[in-house]
C-alpha positions, 0 to 999 in steps of 0.5 A: 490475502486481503485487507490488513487492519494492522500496520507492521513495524518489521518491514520486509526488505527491497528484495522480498517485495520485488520478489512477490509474485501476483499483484500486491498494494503495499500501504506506507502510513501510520495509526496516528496520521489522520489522512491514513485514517481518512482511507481505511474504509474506502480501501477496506471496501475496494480490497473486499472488491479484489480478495486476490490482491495481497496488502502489506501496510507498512508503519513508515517513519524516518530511515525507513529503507522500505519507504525509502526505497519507494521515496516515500515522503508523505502517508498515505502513500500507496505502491501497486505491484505486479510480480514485483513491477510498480504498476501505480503510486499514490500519495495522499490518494482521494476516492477516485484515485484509489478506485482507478488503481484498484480497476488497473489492477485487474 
């Protein structure tokens, strides 16, 4: 588990996700949005904080039904999962938000 450094452009269905058993953060952005770049670091630290939380960083982008299914309408938009239950949702998250999440988790 861990922090990904590469976003991934085949998605994993609705289904697959809900199914996940433990606590997941998917990450909805792209390589190209400056506020996706924003977080890297910050999110590279606080998944380091956390090494059994699995991170799936999803390449959004229009008729996404992953994205969709989470309405996903601006990046970085961050879903905190447990067994498949949305525990937390971020858009455009700052420091301190992030930080809050990453410690609900626990």
């Amino acid at each position: 588990m861990g922090f990904n450094t590469t976003y991934v452009e085949r998605e994993p269905t609705r289904a697959e996700v809900d199914a996940l058993k433990g606590v997941t953060v998917v990450e909805f952005g792209t390589p190209w949005c400056g506020h996706c770049q924003a977080v890297q670091s910050e999110l590279a630290e606080l998944f380091a904080s956390k090494p059994d939380v699995r991170h799936i960083k999803i390449y959004d982008g229009r008729g996404k039904p992953l994205g969709r299914s989470f309405r996903v309408k601006l990046w970085p938009t961050l879903v905190f999962l447990r067994d498949g239950e949305v525990l937390a949702r971020l858009v455009r998250p700052d420091e301190a938000e992030m930080r809050a999440a990453f410690d609900s988790i626990a």
